[in-house]
FITIBA-279392 format. One record per residue (C-alpha): chain; residue number from 1; residue in one letter; x, y, z. Coordinates in steps of 0.1 Angstrom, whole numbers, plus 5000, padded with zeros to 4 digits. Layout:
! residues N
   c     k   r     xx     yy     zz
   A   NUM   A      X      Y      Z
...
//
This chain:
! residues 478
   c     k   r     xx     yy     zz
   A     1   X   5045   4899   4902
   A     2   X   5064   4929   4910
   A     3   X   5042   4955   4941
   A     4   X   5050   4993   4936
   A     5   X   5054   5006   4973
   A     6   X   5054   5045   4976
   A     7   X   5074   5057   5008
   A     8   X   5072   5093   5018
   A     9   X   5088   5112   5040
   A    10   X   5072   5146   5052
   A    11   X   5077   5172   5079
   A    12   X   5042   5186   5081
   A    13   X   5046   5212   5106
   A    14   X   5016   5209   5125
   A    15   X   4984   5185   5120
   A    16   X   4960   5199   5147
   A    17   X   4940   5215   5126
   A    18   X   4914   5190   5110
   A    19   X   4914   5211   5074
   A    20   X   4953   5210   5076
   A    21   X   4950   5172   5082
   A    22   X   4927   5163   5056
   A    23   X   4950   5187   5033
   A    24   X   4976   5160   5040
   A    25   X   4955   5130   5035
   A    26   X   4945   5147   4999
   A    27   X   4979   5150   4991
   A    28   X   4991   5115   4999
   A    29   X   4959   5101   4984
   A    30   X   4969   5119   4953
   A    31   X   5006   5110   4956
   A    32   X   4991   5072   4962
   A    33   X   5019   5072   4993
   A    34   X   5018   5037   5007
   A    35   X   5040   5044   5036
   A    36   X   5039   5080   5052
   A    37   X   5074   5094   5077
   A    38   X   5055   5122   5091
   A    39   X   5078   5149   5115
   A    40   X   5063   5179   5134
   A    41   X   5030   5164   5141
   A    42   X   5025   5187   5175
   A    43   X   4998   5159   5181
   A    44   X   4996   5146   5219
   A    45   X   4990   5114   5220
   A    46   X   4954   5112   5224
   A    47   X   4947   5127   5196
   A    48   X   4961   5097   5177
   A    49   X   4943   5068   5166
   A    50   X   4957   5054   5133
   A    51   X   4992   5061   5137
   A    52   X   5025   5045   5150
   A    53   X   5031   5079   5170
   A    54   X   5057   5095   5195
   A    55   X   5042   5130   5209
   A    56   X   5055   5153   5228
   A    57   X   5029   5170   5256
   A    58   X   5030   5200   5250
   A    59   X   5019   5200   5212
   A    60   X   5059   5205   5201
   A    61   X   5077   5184   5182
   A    62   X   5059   5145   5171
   A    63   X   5067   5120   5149
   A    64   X   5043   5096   5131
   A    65   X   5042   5064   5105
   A    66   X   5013   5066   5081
   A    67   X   5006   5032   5068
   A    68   X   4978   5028   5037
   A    69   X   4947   5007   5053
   A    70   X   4950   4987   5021
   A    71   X   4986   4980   5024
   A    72   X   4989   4941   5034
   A    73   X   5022   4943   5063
   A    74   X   5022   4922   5094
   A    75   X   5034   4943   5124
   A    76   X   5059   4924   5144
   A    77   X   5071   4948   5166
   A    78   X   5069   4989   5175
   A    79   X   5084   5013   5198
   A    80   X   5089   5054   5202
   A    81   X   5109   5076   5226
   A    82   X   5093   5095   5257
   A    83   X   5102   5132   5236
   A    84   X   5083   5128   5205
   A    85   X   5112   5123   5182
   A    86   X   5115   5089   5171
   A    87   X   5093   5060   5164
   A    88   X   5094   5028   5143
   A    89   X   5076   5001   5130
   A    90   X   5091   4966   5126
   A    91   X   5065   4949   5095
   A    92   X   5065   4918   5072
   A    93   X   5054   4929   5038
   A    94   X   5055   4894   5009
   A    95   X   5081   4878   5033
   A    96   X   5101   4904   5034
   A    97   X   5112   4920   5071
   A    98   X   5115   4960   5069
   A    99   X   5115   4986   5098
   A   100   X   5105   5018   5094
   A   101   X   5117   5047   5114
   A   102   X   5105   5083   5115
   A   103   X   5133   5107   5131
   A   104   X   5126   5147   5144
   A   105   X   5160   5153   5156
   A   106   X   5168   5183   5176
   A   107   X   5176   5214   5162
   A   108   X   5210   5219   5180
   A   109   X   5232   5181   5174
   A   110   X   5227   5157   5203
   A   111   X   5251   5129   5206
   A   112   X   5227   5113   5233
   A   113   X   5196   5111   5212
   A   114   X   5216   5097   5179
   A   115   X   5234   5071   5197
   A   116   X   5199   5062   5217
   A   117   X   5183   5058   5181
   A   118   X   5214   5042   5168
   A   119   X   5213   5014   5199
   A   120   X   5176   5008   5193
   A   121   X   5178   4999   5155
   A   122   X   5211   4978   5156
   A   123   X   5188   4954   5182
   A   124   X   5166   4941   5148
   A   125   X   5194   4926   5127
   A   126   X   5174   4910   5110
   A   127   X   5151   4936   5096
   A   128   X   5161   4953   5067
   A   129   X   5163   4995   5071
   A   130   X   5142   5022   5060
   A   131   X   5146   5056   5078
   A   132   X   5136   5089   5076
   A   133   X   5137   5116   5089
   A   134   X   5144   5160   5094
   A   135   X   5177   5158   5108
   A   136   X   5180   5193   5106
   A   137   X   5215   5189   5095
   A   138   X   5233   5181   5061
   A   139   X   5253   5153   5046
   A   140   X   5278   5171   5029
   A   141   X   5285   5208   5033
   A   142   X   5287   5220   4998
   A   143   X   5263   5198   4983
   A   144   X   5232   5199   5002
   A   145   X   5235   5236   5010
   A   146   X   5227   5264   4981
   A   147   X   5252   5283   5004
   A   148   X   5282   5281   5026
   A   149   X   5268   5294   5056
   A   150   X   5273   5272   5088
   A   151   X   5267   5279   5122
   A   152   X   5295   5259   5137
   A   153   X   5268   5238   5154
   A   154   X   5257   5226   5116
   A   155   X   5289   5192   5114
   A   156   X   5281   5164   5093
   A   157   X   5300   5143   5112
   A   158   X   5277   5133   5137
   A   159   X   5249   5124   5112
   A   160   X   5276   5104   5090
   A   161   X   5283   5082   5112
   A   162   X   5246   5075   5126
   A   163   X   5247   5062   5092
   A   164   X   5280   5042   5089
   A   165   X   5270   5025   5126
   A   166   X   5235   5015   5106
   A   167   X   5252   5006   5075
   A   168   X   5226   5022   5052
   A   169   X   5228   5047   5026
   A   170   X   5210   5072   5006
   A   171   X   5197   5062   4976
   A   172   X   5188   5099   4963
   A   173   X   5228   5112   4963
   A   174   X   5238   5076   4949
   A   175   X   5210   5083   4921
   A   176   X   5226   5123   4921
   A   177   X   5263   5119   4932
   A   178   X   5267   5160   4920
   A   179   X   5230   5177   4915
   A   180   X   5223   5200   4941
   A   181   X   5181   5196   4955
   A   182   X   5169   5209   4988
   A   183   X   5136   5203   5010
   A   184   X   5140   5234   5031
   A   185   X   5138   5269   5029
   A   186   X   5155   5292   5054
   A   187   X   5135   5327   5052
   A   188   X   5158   5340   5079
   A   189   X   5195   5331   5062
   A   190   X   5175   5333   5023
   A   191   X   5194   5295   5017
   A   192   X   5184   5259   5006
   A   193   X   5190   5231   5025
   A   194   X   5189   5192   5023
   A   195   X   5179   5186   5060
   A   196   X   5153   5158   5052
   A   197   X   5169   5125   5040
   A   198   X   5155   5087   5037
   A   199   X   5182   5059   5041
   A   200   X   5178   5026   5032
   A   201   X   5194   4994   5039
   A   202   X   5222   4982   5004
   A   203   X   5200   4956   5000
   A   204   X   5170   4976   4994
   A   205   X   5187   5000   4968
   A   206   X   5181   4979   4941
   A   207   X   5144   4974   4945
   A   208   X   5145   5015   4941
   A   209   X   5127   5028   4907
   A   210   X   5126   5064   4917
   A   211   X   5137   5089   4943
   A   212   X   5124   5120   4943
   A   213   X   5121   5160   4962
   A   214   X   5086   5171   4957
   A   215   X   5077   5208   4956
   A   216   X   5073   5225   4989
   A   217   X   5037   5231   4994
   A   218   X   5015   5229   5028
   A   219   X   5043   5223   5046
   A   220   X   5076   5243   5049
   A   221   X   5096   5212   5039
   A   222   X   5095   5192   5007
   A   223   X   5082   5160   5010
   A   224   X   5107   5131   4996
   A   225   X   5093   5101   4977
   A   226   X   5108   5066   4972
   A   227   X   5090   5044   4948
   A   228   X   5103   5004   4958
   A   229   X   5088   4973   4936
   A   230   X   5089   4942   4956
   A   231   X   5089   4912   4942
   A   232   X   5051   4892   4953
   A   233   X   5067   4862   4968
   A   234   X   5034   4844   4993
   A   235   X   5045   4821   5015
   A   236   X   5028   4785   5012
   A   237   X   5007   4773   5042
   A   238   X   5022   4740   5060
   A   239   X   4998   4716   5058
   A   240   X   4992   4688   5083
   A   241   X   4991   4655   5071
   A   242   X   4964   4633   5075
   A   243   X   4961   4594   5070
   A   244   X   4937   4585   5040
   A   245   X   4913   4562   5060
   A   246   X   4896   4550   5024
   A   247   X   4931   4532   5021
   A   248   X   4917   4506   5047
   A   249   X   4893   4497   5021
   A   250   X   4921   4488   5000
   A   251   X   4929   4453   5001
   A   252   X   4960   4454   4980
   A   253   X   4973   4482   4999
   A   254   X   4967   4466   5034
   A   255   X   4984   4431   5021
   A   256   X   5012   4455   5005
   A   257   X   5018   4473   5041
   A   258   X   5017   4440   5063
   A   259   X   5044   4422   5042
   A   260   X   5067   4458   5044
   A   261   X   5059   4470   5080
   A   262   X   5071   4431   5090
   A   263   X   5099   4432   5070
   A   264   X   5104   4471   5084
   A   265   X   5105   4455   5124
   A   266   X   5124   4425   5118
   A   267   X   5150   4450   5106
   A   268   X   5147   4473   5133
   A   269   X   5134   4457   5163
   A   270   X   5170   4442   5178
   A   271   X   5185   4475   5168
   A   272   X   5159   4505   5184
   A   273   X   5173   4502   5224
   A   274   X   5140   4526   5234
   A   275   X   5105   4515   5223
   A   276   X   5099   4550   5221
   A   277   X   5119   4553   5190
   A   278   X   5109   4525   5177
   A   279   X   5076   4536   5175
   A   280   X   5081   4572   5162
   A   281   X   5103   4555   5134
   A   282   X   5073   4528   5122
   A   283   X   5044   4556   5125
   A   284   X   5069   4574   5100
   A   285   X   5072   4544   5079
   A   286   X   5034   4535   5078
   A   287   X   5031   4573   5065
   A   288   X   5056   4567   5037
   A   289   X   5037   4540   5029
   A   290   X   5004   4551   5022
   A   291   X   5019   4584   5010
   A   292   X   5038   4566   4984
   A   293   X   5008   4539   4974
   A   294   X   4983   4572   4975
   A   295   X   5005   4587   4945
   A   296   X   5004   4554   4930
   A   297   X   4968   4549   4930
   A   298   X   4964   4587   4918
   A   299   X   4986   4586   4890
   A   300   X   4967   4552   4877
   A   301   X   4935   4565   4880
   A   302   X   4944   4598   4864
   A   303   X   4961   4578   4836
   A   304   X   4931   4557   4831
   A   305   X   4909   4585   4828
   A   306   X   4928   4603   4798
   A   307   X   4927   4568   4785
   A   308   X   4887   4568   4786
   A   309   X   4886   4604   4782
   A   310   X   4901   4598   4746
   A   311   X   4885   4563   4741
   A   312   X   4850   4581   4742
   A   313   X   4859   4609   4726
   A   314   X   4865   4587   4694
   A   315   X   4838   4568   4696
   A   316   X   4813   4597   4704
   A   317   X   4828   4614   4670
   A   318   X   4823   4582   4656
   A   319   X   4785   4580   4664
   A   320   X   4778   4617   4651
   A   321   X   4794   4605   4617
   A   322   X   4771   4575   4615
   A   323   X   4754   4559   4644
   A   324   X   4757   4520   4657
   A   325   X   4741   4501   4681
   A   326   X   4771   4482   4685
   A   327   X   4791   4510   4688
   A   328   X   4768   4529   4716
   A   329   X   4773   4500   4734
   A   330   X   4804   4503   4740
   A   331   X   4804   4542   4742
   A   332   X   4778   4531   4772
   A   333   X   4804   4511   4786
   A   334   X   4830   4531   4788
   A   335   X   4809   4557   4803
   A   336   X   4796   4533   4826
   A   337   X   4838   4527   4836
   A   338   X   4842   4565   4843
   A   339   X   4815   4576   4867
   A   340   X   4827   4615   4863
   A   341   X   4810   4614   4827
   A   342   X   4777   4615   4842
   A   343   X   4756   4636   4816
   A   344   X   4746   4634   4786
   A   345   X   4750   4669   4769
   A   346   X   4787   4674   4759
   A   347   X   4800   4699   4782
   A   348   X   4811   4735   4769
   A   349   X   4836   4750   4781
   A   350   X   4842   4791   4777
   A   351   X   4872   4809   4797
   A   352   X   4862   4844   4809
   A   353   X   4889   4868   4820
   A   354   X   4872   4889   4847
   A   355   X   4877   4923   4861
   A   356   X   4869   4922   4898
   A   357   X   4846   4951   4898
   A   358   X   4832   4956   4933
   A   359   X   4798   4969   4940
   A   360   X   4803   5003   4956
   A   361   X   4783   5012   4993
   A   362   X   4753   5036   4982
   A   363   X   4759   5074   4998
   A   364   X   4733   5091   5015
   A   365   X   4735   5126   4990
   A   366   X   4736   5159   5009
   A   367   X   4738   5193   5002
   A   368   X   4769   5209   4999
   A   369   X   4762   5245   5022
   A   370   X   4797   5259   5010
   A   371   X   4773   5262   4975
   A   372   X   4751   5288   4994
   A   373   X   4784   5311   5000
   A   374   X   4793   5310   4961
   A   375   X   4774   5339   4942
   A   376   X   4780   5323   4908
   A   377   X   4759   5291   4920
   A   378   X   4729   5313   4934
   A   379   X   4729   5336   4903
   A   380   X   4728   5307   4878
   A   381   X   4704   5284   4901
   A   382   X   4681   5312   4906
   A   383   X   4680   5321   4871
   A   384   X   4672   5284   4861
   A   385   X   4651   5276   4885
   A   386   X   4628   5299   4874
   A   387   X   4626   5289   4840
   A   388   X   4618   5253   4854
   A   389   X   4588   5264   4875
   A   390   X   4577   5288   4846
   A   391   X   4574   5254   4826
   A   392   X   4563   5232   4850
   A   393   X   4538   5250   4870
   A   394   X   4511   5244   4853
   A   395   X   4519   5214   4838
   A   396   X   4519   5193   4873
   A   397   X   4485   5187   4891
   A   398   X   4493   5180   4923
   A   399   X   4518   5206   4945
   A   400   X   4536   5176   4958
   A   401   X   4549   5165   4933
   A   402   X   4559   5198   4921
   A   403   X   4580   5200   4953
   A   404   X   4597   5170   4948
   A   405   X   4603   5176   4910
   A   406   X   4620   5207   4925
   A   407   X   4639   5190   4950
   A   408   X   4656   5170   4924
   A   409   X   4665   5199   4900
   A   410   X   4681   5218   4927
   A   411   X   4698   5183   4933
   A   412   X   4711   5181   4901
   A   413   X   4719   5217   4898
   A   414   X   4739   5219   4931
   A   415   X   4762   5182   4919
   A   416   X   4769   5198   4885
   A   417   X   4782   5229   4896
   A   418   X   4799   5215   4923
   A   419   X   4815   5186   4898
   A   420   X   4827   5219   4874
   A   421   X   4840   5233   4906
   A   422   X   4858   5202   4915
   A   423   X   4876   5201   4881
   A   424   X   4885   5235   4878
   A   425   X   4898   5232   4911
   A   426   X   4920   5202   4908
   A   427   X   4931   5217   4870
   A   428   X   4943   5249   4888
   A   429   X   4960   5226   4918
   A   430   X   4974   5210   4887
   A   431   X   4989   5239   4870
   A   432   X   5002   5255   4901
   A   433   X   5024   5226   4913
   A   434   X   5038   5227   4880
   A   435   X   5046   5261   4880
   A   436   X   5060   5260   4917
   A   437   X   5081   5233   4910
   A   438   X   5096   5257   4876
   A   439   X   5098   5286   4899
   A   440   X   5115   5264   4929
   A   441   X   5139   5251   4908
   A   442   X   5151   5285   4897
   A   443   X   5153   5294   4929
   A   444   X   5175   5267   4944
   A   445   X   5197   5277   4915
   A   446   X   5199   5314   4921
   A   447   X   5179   5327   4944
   A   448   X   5157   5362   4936
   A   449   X   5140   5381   4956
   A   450   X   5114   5390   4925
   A   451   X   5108   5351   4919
   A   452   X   5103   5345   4958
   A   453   X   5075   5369   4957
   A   454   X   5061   5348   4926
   A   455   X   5067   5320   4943
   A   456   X   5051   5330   4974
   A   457   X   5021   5345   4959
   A   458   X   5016   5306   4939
   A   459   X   5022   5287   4972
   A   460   X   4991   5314   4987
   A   461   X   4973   5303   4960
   A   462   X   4981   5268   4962
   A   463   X   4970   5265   4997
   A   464   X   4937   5284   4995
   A   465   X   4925   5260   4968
   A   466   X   4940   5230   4988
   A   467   X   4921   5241   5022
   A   468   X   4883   5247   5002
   A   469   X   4887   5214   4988
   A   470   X   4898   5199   5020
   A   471   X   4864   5220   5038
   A   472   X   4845   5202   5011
   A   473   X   4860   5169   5026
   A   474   X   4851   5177   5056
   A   475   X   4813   5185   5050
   A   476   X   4807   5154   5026
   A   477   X   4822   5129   5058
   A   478   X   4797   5146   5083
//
């Protein structure tokens, strides 16, 4: 059974603000991201809590690795820097070892900090590689800029041979040796850049179904997505073995063992020089012994079943035909032989197939106050509620119950509205990915200034609906 795993990777710039953060949960609960490389948290490190984190303290710079709560990884080892630039997570996911690393790096090269990285990695040989990172340089010159313009500073060489000394790859240019994507915008320079990369151990290149540059929303970076499909693989569970102590009732297989064991020492006895030994090799004889006479006595008595199992079978159908006294005798016998036939209804046996459908935790409803602020809401539930009580009024003897008639129209009221808002919303977020992916795709292209007003005016947009619907968030978990 093949396990879709989603990595991300994702400079965020900036998650102090709780509507900015639950924008970016949103997202990757809409992306279903198993595995989130954040950069440019600007988190200190109290702030975290569910995070493999490295944070600078003074809110600059921060790195963190998002893991899914349902994801199923053992954590065997973890470890950051002291400047908020690199952390990593060494997991077992389905017996397979895989580190993780999240990389800010600075924005002017530092030979210091890639060979500390480098160092730190190379010590888990055995782990296979996935990281990620803003390296806030590019690969390859031409390629991964939509311009020629370098600052002397910008070298590849440096970042090339981090990933020579690694041995990993990445899996996106392999996928696009000659298509030209970007994750950055400069506002300043008006170019596209491919500063934000995801190598991957060779090994793991083949378990790769996509790769992929999302658009460039909430952030200022695009986020990049990996889709992996490991292969479900559970270890089995070592059992201890145990003596089967109903073998001592056996008196065939305790005749059986003294003639063999005595056989066993007289062999072995002159030869063993340490009684030790001795010992330790006839407790592992005695264990072969009643292992092997166990499977014996297990595949008679599972032959002899089938035999009865079939015996009765025939005469049962035998009896329904045309019954015999002679014949239930022995039907009675044979069910007398085999003690597991111990009823005497026929069993039936139906095979469901099952969908695990959990019962879901019953919410506390509240009221939404963002409703009170929306002027469409008030006109319509003002207009209806009126009707109600004009209806109802005098219809409903007692005022209590009137009141709580009313509280559960205004309940309804309030969840459908605020269901058509919700779809409208998320139709809307819909459409204007799509058309900010069309528009950013031109743009990486040729860039326009014309489109890059269009395009900022979408993003606005974008982000507006993005940060009401992650208020709304907020409000229901209070």
């Amino acid at each position: 059974m093949n396990i879709p795993l989603n990595v991300m990777l994702w400079n965020v710039r900036g998650l102090n603000s709780p509507i900015k953060r639950t924008e970016c949960l949103e997202f990757l609960k809409r992306k279903n991201i198993s595995i989130d490389l954040i950069q440019e948290t600007h988190l200190k490190t109290s702030d975290i809590h569910r995070f493999q984190n490295s944070s600078a303290s003074n809110k600059s710079e921060g790195v963190a690795i998002l893991f899914d709560r349902k994801l199923g990884v053992t954590i065997d080892k973890c470890g950051k820097d002291s400047e908020g630039r690199f952390s990593y997570v060494a997991v077992t996911f389905h017996n397979v070892k895989i580190c993780f690393g999240s990389i800010y790096c600075p924005n002017i090269p530092d030979p210091n900090f890639f060979n500390a990285t480098s160092d730190t990695l190379l010590d888990m040989p055995e782990y296979l590689m996935v990281v990620g990172g803003d390296f806030n340089q590019v690969c390859n010159i031409t390629l991964d800029r939509s311009a020629n313009i370098s600052s002397g500073l910008d070298t590849p060489s440096r970042i090339n041979t981090f990933i020579t000394e690694l041995n990993i790859i990445d899996a996106w240019r392999l996928r696009y040796p000659l298509v030209k994507n970007y994750t950055f915008f400069s506002c300043r320079h008006k170019t596209f850049s491919r500063i934000d990369y995801i190598f991957v151990s060779p090994q793991l290149n083949k378990l790769i179904t996509s790769v992929d540059i999302l658009p460039i929303i909430i952030s200022d970076h695009a986020p990049v997505l990996y889709t992996f499909e490991l292969t479900r693989n559970p270890a089995k569970r070592a059992h201890r073995w145990r003596f089967n102590t109903t073998l001592l009732q056996n008196s065939e297989f305790l005749k059986q063992l003294k003639v063999n064991l005595r056989t066993f020492l007289e062999i072995n006895r002159e030869s063993v020089s340490s009684p030790q030994i001795l010992w330790e090799t006839t407790k592992c004889f005695i264990r072969g012994e009643a292992i092997a006479f166990a499977s014996y006595m297990k595949a008679s008595r599972n032959y002899r079943i089938s035999q009865l199992e079939k015996e009765i079978q025939v005469l049962e159908s035998d009896q329904k035909r045309q019954f015999s006294e002679q014949k239930l005798n022995q039907l009675i016998t044979s069910v007398d032989i085999l003690p597991i036939i111990i009823s005497d209804h026929a069993p039936v046996l139906y095979t469901f197939e099952l969908t695990r459908n959990p019962a879901k935790r019953a919410h506390r409803w509240r009221f939404n106050t963002t409703l009170l602020q929306n002027s469409e809401f008030l006109k319509q539930l003002t207009v209806n509620l009126r009707t109600f009580l004009e209806i109802n009024r005098e219809s409903v003897s007692s005022p209590q119950i009137l009141w709580e008639t009313t509280k559960c129209f205004i309940r309804g009221e309030a969840i459908a509205f605020a269901s058509y808002m919700k779809a409208s919303r998320n139709y809307r977020i819909s459409q204007l990915e799509k058309e900010i992916q069309v528009l950013e795709s031109d743009q990486k292209r040729q860039f326009s200034e014309q489109k890059q007003e269009s395009f900022l005016a979408l993003k606005f947009e974008l982000n507006n609906l993005l940060k009401s619907k992650a208020e709304f968030s907020i409000h229901v978990q209070e």
